[in-house]
MIGUMAR-437891 format. One line per field, with one value per residue (C-alpha): residue number from 1; residue in one letter; y, x, z. Coordinates in steps of 0.5 Angstrom, whole numbers, plus 500, padded with zeros to 3 digits. Each point is the difference from the previous one (the first is absolute). Layout:
<pts>
pos NUM; ...
code a; ...
north Y; ...
east X; ...
up Z; ...
</pts>
This chain:
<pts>
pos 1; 2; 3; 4; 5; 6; 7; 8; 9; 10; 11; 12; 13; 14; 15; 16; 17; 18; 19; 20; 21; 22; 23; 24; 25; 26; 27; 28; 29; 30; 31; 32; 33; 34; 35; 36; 37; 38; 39; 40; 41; 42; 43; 44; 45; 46; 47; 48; 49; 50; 51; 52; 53; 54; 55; 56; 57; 58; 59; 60; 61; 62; 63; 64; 65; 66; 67; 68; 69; 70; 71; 72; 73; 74; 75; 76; 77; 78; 79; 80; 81; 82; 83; 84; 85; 86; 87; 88; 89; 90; 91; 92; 93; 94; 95; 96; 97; 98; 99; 100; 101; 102; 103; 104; 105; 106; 107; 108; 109; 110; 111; 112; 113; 114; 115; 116; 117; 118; 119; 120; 121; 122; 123; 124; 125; 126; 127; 128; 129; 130; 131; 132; 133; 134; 135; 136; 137; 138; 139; 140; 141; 142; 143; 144; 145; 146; 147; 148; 149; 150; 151; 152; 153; 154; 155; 156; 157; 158; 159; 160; 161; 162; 163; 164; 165; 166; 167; 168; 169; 170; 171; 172; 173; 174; 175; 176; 177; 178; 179; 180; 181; 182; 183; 184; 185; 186; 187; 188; 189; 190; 191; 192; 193; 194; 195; 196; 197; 198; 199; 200; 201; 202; 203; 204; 205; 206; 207; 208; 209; 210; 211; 212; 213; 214; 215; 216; 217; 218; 219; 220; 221; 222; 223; 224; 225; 226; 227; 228; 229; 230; 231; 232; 233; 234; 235; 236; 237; 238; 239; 240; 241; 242; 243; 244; 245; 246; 247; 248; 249; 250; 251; 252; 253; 254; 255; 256; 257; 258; 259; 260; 261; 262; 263; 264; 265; 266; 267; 268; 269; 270; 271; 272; 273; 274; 275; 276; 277; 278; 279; 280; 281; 282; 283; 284; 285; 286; 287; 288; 289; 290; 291; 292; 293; 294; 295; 296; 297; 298; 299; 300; 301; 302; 303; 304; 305; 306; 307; 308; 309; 310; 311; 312; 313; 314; 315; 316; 317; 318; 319; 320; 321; 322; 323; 324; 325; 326; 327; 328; 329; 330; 331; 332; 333; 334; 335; 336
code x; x; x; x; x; x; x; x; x; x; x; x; x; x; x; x; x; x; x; x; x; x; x; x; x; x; x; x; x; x; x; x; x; x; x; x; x; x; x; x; x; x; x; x; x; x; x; x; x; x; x; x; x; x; x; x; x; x; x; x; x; x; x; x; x; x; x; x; x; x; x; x; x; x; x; x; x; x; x; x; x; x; x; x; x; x; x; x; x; x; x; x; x; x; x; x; x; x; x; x; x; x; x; x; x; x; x; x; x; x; x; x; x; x; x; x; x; x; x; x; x; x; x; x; x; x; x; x; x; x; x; x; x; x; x; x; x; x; x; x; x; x; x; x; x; x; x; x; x; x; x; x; x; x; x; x; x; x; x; x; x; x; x; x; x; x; x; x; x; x; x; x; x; x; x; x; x; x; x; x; x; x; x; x; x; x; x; x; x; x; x; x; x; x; x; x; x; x; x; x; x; x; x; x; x; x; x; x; x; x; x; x; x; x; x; x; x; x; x; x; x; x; x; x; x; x; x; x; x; x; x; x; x; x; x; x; x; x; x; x; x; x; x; x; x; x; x; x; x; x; x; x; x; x; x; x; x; x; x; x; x; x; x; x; x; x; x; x; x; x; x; x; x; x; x; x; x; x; x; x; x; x; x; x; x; x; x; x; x; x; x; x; x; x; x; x; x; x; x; x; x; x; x; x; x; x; x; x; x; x; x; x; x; x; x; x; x; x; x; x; x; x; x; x; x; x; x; x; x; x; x; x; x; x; x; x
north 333; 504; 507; 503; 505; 503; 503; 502; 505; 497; 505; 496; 494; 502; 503; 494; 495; 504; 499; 492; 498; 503; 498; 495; 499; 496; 505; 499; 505; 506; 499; 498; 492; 501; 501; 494; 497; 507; 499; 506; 500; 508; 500; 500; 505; 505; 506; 505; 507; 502; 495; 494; 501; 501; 493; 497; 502; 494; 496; 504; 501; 492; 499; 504; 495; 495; 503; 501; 494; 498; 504; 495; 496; 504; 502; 507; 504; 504; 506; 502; 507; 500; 504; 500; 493; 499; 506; 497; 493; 502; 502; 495; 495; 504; 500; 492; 499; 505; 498; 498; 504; 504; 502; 506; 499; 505; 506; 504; 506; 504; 505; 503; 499; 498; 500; 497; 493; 501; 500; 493; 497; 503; 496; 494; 499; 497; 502; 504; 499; 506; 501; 507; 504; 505; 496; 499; 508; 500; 494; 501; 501; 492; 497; 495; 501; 498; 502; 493; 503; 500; 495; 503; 499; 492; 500; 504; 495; 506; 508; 504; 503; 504; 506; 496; 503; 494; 500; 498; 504; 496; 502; 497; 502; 496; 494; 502; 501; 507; 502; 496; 503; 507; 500; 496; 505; 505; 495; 498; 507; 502; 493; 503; 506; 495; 497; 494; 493; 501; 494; 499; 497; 496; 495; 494; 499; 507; 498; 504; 502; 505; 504; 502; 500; 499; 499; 505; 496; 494; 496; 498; 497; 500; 507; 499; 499; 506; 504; 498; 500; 507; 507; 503; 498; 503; 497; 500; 501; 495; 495; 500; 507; 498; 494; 504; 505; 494; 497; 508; 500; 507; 501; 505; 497; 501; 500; 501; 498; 501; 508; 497; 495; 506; 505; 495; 498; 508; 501; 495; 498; 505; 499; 505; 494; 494; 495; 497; 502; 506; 500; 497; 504; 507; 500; 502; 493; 499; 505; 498; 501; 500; 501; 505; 501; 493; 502; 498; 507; 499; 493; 502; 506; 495; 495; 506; 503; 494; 499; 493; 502; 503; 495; 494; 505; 500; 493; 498; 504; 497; 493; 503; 503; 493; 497; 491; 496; 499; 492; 497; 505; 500; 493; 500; 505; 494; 494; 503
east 720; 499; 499; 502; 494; 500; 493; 498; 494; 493; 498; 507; 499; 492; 505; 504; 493; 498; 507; 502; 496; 504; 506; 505; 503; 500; 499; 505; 501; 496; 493; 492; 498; 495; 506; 504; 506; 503; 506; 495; 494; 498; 495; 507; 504; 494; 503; 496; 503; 508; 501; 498; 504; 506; 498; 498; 507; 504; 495; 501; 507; 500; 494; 504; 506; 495; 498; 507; 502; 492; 502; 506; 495; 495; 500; 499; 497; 494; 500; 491; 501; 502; 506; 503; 501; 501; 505; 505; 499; 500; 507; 503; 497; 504; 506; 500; 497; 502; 497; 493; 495; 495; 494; 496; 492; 496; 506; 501; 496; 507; 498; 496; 505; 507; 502; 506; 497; 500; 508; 499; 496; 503; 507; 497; 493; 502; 493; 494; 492; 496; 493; 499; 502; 503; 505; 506; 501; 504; 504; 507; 499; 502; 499; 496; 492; 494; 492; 498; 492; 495; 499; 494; 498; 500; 497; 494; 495; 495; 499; 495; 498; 494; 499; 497; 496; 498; 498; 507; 507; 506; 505; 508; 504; 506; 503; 506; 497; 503; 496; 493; 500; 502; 495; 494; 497; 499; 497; 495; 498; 499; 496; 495; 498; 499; 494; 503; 502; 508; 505; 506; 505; 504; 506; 500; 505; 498; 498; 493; 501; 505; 494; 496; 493; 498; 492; 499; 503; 500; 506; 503; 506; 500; 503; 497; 493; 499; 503; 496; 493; 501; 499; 508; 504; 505; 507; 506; 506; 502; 499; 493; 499; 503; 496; 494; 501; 502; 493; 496; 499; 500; 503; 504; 507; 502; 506; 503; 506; 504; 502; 509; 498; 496; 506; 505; 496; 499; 506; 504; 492; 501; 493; 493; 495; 499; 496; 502; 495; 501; 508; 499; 495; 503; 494; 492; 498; 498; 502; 505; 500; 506; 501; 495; 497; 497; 493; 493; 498; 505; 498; 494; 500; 505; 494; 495; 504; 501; 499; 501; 498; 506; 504; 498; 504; 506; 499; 500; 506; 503; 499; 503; 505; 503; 498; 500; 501; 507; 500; 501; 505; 504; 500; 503; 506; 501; 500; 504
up 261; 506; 502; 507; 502; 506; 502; 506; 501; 498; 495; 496; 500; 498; 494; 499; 500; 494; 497; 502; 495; 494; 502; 497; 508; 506; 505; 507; 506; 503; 499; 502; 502; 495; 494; 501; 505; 503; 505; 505; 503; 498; 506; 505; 495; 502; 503; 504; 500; 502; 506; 498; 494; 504; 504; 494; 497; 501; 496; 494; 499; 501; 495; 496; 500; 498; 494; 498; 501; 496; 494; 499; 497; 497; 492; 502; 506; 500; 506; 501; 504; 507; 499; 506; 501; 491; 499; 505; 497; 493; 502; 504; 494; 496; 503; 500; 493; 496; 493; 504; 496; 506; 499; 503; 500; 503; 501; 508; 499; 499; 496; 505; 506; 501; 493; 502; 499; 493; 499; 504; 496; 494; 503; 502; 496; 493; 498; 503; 499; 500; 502; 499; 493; 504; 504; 494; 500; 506; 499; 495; 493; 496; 507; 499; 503; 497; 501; 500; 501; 508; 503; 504; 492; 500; 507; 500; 497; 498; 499; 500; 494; 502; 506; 505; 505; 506; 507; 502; 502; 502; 506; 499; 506; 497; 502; 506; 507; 501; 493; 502; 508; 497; 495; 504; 505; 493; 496; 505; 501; 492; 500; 505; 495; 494; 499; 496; 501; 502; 498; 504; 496; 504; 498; 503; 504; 504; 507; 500; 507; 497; 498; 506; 499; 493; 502; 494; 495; 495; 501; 493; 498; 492; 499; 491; 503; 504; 496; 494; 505; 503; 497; 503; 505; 506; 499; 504; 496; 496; 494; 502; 498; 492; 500; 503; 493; 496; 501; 500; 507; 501; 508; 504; 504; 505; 505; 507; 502; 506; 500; 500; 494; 496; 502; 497; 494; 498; 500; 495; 496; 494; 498; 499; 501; 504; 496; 493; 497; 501; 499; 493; 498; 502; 506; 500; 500; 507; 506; 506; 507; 505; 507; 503; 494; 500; 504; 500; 497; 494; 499; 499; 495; 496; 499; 500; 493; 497; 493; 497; 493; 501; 503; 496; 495; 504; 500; 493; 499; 506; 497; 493; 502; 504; 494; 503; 505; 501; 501; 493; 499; 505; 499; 493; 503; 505; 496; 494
</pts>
């Protein structure tokens, strides 16, 4: 039996990796080499900001057709994140088969921002699978959304189970250019103060000339390493920063986005914190910074106060509150 999957950012398809091996399905569509036989090659789909999504266009709305016309011979169709190429196609696939069960993985973030989402996915998706406890509150009563457990939970292969107190700190600038030239120039002025070997992790597939002069650093690309190794980390807002409280590694976020793009975001983000961590737990896990407050200072009095004997107890309450890996469980959800 097949099922269509459609997957296109590397953290998906770092997800489905974990989930293929549980699945009773032939995999077909959107997806990583490494996974299979996709109909795309995910490195021609990746879209750097608005202008060359508009470009890129005519490609998606013909990927889209393809998929349609793939899901005619697939058993089910599985939808990883993505929302905005995913929800469009959940309809249409919809549309053409009505009786196709659709399966969300990994949910739009739509109870945070466009809420809208969530009438679209509860139209169109037969079942949802959440990765945060908290999500199914915004969704209808008797639609069917289930907590499948945190991927990040399959992933991490260790956690701390003791403060650590090293000569190491790791810098995490992100992974978009904008995040990493808006970040870089405090990074390396914060280093300068620290008497301590200074990791900087940096995924794969970045350009490293992206960085500026990092003579003050240690260039790594294993994000799980370097956290486990160093005694707190300064983040750039993202999935890092839950990985980061995940493992306890105490850390500060930190955020700068273009003033319009922070205007918007303020506007219809109804939301008291930034990081997971600290939404999940209702705050006081790690302090975040955005815009002008992100300073060398600040960055500094963060790791000068950090208590990470009280941390690794946020930590482990973290860890509980998730309560699993999601992999098994989504799969039983899937196959069943």
């Amino acid at each position: 039996m097949k099922i269509l999957v459609s997957a296109f950012e590397r953290s998906a398809n770092l997800h489905l990796s974990y989930l293929l091996p549980h699945l009773k399905f032939e995999p077909i569509g959107i997806f990583d080499r490494s996974l299979g036989n996709p109909i795309a090659d995910l490195q021609s789909l990746a879209v750097m900001g608005f202008s060359d999504a508009f470009k890129k266009l005519p490609l998606f709305l013909d990927l889209k057709r393809q998929m349609v016309e793939l899901a005619d011979q697939a058993h089910k169709v599985l939808l990883i994140d993505a929302s905005g190429f995913n929800l469009p196609l959940a309809k249409a696939i919809k549309k053409r088969y009505p009786n196709k069960e659709i399966i969300y993985y990994i949910l739009p973030q739509a109870w945070a921002w466009r809420r809208g989402r969530i009438k679209t996915i509860e139209r169109y998706v037969d079942k949802a699978l959440s990765i945060l406890p908290f999500e199914k509150e915004y969704y209808t009563p008797g639609y069917d959304i289930r907590y499948v457990g945190h991927p990040l939970l399959d992933e991490i292969p260790r956690f701390k189970s003791a403060p650590l107190s090293s000569d190491v700190v790791a810098f995490m600038p992100g992974s978009r250019r904008s995040e990493i030239t808006s970040l870089m120039p405090i990074f390396r002025q914060v280093r300068k103060e620290l008497s301590k070997e200074a990791l900087l992790v940096v995924p794969k597939h970045m350009d490293l000339s992206i960085y500026g002069d990092i003579s003050g650093f240690s260039v790594t690309h294993d994000t799980y390493e370097a956290l486990l190794r160093s005694e707190f980390a300064f983040i750039c807002s993202g999935t890092a920063t839950l990985e980061a409280s995940l493992i306890g590694t105490p850390l500060a976020l930190c955020y700068i986005a273009k003033p319009l793009d922070y205007f918007i975001a303020k506007r219809f983000v109804k939301l008291s914190h930034v990081g997971l961590a600290n939404i999940m737990l209702g705050g006081g896990v790690h302090p975040e910074f955005l815009q002008e407050n992100v300073t060398p200072q600040n960055l500094l009095q963060a790791y000068q106060s950090a208590d990470p004997v009280r941390f690794l107890e946020k930590s482990m309450q973290l860890r509980t509150y998730l309560g699993s890996g999601s992999a098994i469980n989504a799969a039983r959800e899937i196959n069943g």
